[in-house]
C-alpha positions in Angstrom: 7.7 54.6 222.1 4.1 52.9 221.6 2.8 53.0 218.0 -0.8 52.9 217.6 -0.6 52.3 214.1 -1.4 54.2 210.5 -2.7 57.9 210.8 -6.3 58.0 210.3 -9.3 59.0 209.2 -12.0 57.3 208.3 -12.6 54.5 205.0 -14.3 51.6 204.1 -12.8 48.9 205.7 -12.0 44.8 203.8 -15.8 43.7 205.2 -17.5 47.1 204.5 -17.2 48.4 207.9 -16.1 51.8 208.8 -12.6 51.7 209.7 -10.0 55.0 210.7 -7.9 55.2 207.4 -4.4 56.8 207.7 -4.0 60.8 206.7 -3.7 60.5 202.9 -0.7 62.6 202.6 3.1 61.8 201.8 6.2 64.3 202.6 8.5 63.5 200.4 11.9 65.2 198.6 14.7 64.6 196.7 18.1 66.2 197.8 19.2 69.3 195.7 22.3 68.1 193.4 21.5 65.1 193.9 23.0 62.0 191.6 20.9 58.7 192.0 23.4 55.7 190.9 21.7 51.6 190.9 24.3 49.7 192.7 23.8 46.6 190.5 24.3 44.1 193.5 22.3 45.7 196.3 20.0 47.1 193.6 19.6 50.5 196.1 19.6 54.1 194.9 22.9 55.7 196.1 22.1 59.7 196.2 25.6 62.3 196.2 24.9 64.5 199.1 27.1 67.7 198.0 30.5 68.1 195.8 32.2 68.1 199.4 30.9 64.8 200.8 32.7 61.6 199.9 29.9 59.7 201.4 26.4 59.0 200.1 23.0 58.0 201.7 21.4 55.2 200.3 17.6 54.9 199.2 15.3 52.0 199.6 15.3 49.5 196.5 12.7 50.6 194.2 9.6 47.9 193.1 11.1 45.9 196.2 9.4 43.5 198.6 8.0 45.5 202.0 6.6 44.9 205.4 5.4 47.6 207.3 6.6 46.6 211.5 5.6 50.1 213.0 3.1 47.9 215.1 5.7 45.5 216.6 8.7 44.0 215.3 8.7 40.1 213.7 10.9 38.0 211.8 9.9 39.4 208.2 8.1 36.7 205.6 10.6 35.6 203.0 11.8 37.5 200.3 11.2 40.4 201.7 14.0 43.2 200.9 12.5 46.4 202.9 11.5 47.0 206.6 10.1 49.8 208.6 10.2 50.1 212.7 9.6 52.0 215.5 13.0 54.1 216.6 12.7 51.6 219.8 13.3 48.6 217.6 16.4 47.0 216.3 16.5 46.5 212.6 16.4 43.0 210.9 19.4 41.8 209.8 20.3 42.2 206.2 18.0 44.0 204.9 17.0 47.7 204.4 15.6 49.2 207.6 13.4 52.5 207.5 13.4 53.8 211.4 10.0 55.5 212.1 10.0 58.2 214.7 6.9 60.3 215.4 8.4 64.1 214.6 5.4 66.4 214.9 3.6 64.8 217.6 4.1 63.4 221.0 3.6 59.7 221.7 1.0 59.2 224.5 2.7 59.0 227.8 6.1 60.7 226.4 4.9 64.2 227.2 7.0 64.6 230.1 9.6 64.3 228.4 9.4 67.7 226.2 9.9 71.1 227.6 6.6 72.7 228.3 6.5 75.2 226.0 7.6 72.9 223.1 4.1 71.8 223.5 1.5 73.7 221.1 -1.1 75.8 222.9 -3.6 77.5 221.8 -5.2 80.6 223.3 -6.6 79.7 226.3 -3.3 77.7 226.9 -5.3 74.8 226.4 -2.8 71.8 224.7 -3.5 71.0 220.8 -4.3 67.8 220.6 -4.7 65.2 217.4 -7.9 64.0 219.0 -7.6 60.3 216.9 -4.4 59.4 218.7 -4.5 61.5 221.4 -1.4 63.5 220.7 -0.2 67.0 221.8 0.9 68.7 218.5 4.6 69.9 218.7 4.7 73.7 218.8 7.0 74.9 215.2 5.8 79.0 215.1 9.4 79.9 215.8 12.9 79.3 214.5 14.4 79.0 218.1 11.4 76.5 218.7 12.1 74.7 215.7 15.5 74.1 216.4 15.3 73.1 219.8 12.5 70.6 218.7 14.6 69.2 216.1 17.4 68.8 218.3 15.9 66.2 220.6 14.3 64.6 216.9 17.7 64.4 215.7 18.8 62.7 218.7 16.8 60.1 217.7 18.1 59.6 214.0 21.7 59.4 215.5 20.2 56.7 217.7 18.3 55.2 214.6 21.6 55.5 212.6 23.9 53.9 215.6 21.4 50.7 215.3 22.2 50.5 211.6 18.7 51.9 210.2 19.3 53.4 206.4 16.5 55.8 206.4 14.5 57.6 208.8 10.4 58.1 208.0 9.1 60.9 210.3 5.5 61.1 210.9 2.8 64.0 210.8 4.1 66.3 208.5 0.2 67.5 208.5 0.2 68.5 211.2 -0.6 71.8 210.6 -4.0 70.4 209.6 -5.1 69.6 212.7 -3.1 72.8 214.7 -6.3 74.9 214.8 -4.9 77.1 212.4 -1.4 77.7 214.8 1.0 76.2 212.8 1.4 76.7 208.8 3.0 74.6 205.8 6.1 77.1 205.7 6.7 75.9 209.3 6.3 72.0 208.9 8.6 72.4 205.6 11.5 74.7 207.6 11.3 72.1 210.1 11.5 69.2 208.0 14.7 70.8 206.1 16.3 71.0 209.7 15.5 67.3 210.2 16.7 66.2 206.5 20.3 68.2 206.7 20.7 66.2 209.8 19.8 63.2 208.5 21.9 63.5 205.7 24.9 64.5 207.8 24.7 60.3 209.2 24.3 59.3 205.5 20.8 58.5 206.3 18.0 58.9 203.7 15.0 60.6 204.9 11.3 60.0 203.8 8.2 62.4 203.0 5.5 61.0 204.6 2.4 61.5 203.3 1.3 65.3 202.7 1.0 64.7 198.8 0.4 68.9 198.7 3.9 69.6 199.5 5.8 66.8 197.6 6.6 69.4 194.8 8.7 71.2 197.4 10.6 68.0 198.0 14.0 69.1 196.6 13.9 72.5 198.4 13.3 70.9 201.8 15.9 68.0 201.1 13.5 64.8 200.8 14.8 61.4 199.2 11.5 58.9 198.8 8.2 58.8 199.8 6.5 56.7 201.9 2.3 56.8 200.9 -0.7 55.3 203.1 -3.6 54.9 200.8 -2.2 56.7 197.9 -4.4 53.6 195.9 -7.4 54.1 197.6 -7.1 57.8 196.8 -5.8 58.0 193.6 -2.6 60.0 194.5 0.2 57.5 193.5 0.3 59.1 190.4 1.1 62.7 192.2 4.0 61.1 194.8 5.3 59.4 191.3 5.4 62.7 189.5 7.7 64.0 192.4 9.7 60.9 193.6 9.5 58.8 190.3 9.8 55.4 191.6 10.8 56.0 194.7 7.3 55.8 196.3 6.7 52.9 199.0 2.9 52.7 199.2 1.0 51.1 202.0 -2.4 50.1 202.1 -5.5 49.1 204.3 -8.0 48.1 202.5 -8.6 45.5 199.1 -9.5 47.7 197.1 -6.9 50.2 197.8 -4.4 47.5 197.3 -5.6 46.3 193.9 -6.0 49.9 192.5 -2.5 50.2 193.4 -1.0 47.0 192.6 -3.5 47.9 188.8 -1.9 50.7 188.1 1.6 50.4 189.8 2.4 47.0 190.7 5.1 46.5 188.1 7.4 49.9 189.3 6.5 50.9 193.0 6.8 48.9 196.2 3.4 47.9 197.7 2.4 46.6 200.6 -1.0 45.8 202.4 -1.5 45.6 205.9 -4.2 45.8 208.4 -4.8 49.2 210.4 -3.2 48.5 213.6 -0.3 47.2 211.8 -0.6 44.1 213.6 2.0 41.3 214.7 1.7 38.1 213.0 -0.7 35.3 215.0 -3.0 38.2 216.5 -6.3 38.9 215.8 -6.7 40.6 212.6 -2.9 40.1 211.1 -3.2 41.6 207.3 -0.2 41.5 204.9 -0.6 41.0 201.1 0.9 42.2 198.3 0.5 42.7 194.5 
C-alpha cells in the first residue's frame, strides 16, 4: 500500500507558500465501560474491554515522544516511545506501534482488488473520487455493504495485530464530505463501530482520526485515542481533549501550528511536527520537530 502522505487541503506552508494541509478532523472514541489503568513501568493506558474479557487493549503513552512513518519506515530518533506505519510495514522493535490502514478509501492502484460494487458511484455510475489523492470513496449506504467492506478492513487489523502493532489508526473517516452527498455521518460512525468491535476482539486499540464533529460520539462507536493533524493550526486540540482527555496524538505541518500546539499543550499531549509528505529522513524536505 503507497502512502501519499497527510490528508489535505490547503495551508500556509513553513516559507509562506501554499501547501495541501491534511483534513482537520479526528475520529476518535473511548470504549463503553471502559476502565483506563497507568501501568507504572510501560507508562500505557490499559482499557477493560467488557466484564467478560480477561484481556485488555492497551493505549498509546500519553505526553510521549512520537514519529509519524506513514511516509516510509526508518530507524526512529532516540527517545522516541510512539510510532505510526503503513499496514505494509513491520513495527519497530520495542516500542508502541500504531498500524495505519486507509479504511474509507482505496489506495491508488489497489482498486482491483475490491469488488465492484464496493466502489461508491454516483448517478451516472461514474466512480467518487477524493480528487486530492485520487481515491475512489468506499461505498457504506448499506449494512450488507458495510459489512462486507469491513471484512476485508478487518483482515487487515488481524494482519496489523499478527506483526505486533498495538493500535490501528484508520483513515478518512470524512469521507462522507467529499461523497457528493452519498454517504452520511450515521454510515461512517456504523461502520467505524464494525471496525472498533473487531479491533478490540485482537486486544488492539483503535484511533479516531480526525473528524473533530463526531468525537462526542466516541464512546458509542467504541473509539480509544485520537490521532489529530493540525488540530494547532486550527484551534481544535482543545475539542479532541474535551472527548479523549489526554489521549490525543497531534501532528503538525507547519511552525506555527506546532508552536500553538506545543503553547497551549506541550506539557499533557503528544506532539509531533513533520513535513507533508511525511518524508524519510536524508530526502529532500525531511521535517521532524517537536515541542
Amino acid at each position: 500500500m503507497t502512502v501519499a502522505g497527510p490528508r489535505r487541503g490547503s495551508v500556509l506552508g513553513t516559507d509562506g507558500a501554499i501547501v495541501s494541509k491534511p483534513r482537520s478532523v479526528i475520529r476518535r472514541v473511548l470504549l463503553a465501560s471502559l476502565a483506563t489503568a497507568l501501568a507504572a513501568t510501560a507508562g500505557y493506558s490499559a482499557l477493560n474491554l467488557g466484564s467478560d474479557a480477561e484481556a485488555a487493549a492497551t493505549l498509546p503513552p500519553t505526553h510521549a515522544k512520537f514519529d509519524y512513518q506513514i511516509g516510509g519506515a526508518y530507524t526512529p530518533p532516540s527517545g522516541v516511545q510512539v510510532v505510526t506505519r503503513d499496514r505494509t510495514a513491520a513495527p519497530a522493535a520495542g516500542l508502541y506501534n500504531i498500524c495505519y490502514v486507509n479504511a474509507f478509501q482505496v489506495q491508488p492502484g489497489e482498486q482491483g482488488s475490491w469488488a465492484s460494487d464496493l466502489l461508491l458511484r454516483d448517478a451516472q455510475g461514474n466512480l467518487v473520487i477524493d480528487e486530492d489523492w485520487g481515491e475512489p470513496l468506499l461505498d457504506l449506504r448499506t449494512a450488507d455493504k458495510r459489512t462486507r467492506v469491513a471484512a476485508k478492513v478487518n483482515g487487515w487489523i488481524d494482519q496489523c495485530a499478527a506483526k505486533g502493532y498495538k493500535a490501528i489508526e484508520p483513515d478518512n473517516y470524512d469521507s462522507y464530505e467529499r461523497s457528493k452527498n452519498l454517504l452520511t455521518k450515521s454510515q461512517a460512525k456504523a461502520y467505524l463501530t464494525l471496525l472498533a468491535t473487531h479491533a478490540h476482539s485482537k486486544n488492539v486499540a483503535i484511533a479516531q482520526k480526525n473528524t473533530v464533529e463526531l468525537a462526542a460520539d466516541r464512546q458509542s462507536v467504541g473509539l480509544d485515542f485520537a490521532v489529530a493533524e493540525e488540530c494547532g493550526q486550527y484551534d481544535e486540540c482543545g475539542d479532541y481533549v474535551d472527548h479523549f482527555g489526554n489521549n490525543v496524538i497531534v501532528i503538525e505541518y507547519t511552525n506555527a501550528g506546532r508552536q500553538k500546539a506545543c503553547s497551549g499543550f506541550g506539557s499533557t499531549l503528544t506532539i509531533v511536527q513533520r513535513d507533508v509528505d511525511v518524508s524519510t529522513p536524508g530526502t529532500s524536505g525531511y521535517v521532524r520537530k517537536t515541542c
